[in-house]
Wavefront OBJ file of the C-alpha trace (Angstrom):
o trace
v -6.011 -0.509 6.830
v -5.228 -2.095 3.082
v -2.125 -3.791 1.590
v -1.569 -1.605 -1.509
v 0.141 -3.265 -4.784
v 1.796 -0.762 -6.912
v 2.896 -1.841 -9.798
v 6.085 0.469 -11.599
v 6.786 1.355 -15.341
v 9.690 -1.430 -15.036
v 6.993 -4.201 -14.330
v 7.961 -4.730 -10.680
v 5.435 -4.818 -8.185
v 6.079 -3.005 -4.312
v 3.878 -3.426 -1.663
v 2.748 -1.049 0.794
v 1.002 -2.106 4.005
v -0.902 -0.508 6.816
v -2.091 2.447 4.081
v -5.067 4.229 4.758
v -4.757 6.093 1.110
v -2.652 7.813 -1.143
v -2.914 11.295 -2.818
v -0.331 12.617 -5.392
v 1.658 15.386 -3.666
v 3.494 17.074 -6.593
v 6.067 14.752 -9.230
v 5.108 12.067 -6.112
v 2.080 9.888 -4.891
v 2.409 9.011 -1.116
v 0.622 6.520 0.540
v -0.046 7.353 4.138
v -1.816 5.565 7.260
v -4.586 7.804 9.551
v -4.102 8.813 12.898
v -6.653 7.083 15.249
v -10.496 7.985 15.314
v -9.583 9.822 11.827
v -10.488 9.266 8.442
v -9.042 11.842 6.076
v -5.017 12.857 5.380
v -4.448 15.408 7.428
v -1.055 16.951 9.232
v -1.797 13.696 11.965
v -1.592 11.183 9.713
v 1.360 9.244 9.009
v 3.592 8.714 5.481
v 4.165 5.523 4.571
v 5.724 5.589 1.327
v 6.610 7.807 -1.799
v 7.336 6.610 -5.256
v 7.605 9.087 -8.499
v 4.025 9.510 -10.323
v 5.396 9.247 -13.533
v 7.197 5.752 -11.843
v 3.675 4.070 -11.707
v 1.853 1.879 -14.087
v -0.796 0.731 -11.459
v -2.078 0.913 -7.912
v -4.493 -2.302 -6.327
v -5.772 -1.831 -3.311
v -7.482 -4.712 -0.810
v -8.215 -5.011 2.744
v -5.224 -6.992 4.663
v -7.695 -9.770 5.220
v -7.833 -10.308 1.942
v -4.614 -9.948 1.128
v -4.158 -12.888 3.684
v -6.945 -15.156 2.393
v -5.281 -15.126 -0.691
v -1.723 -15.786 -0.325
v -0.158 -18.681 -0.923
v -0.429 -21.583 1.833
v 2.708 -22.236 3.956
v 4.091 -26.101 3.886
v 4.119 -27.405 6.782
v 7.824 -29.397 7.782
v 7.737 -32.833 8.312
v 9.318 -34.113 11.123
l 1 2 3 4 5 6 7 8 9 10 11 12 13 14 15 16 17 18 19 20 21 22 23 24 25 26 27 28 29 30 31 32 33 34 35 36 37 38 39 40 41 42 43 44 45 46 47 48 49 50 51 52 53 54 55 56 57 58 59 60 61 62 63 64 65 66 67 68 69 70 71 72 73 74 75 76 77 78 79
């Protein structure tokens, strides 16, 4: 699974997590998760998300371990 970043035509950025892939399904592209033991979309696997084609400026895509390794540290609370 990946943490998608899409990034819209109004310069906010959404995040999708737990996608698999995304195809563009008419005026939308969907981002959708696999069933288990599969790896293509297929009637098992599972939307996740829909946003309007014409809506998007960008789409990243990066494992969710790196997605982790890179955010920002928490701060820990002093006692």
């Amino acid at each position: 699974m990946a943490l998608f970043a899409i990034t819209l035509t109004d310069q906010t950025t959404d995040f999708v997590e737990g996608a698999d892939a995304y195809q563009q399904e008419g005026p939308l592209t969907t981002f959708f998760a696999f069933s288990d033991n599969r790896r293509v979309i297929d009637s098992w696997s599972t939307r996740l998300a829909s946003y309007r084609t014409a809506d998007i400026s960008a789409i990243r895509r990066s494992t969710a371990a790196m997605a982790a390794a890179t955010a920002a540290p928490a701060v820990a609370m002093a006692e």
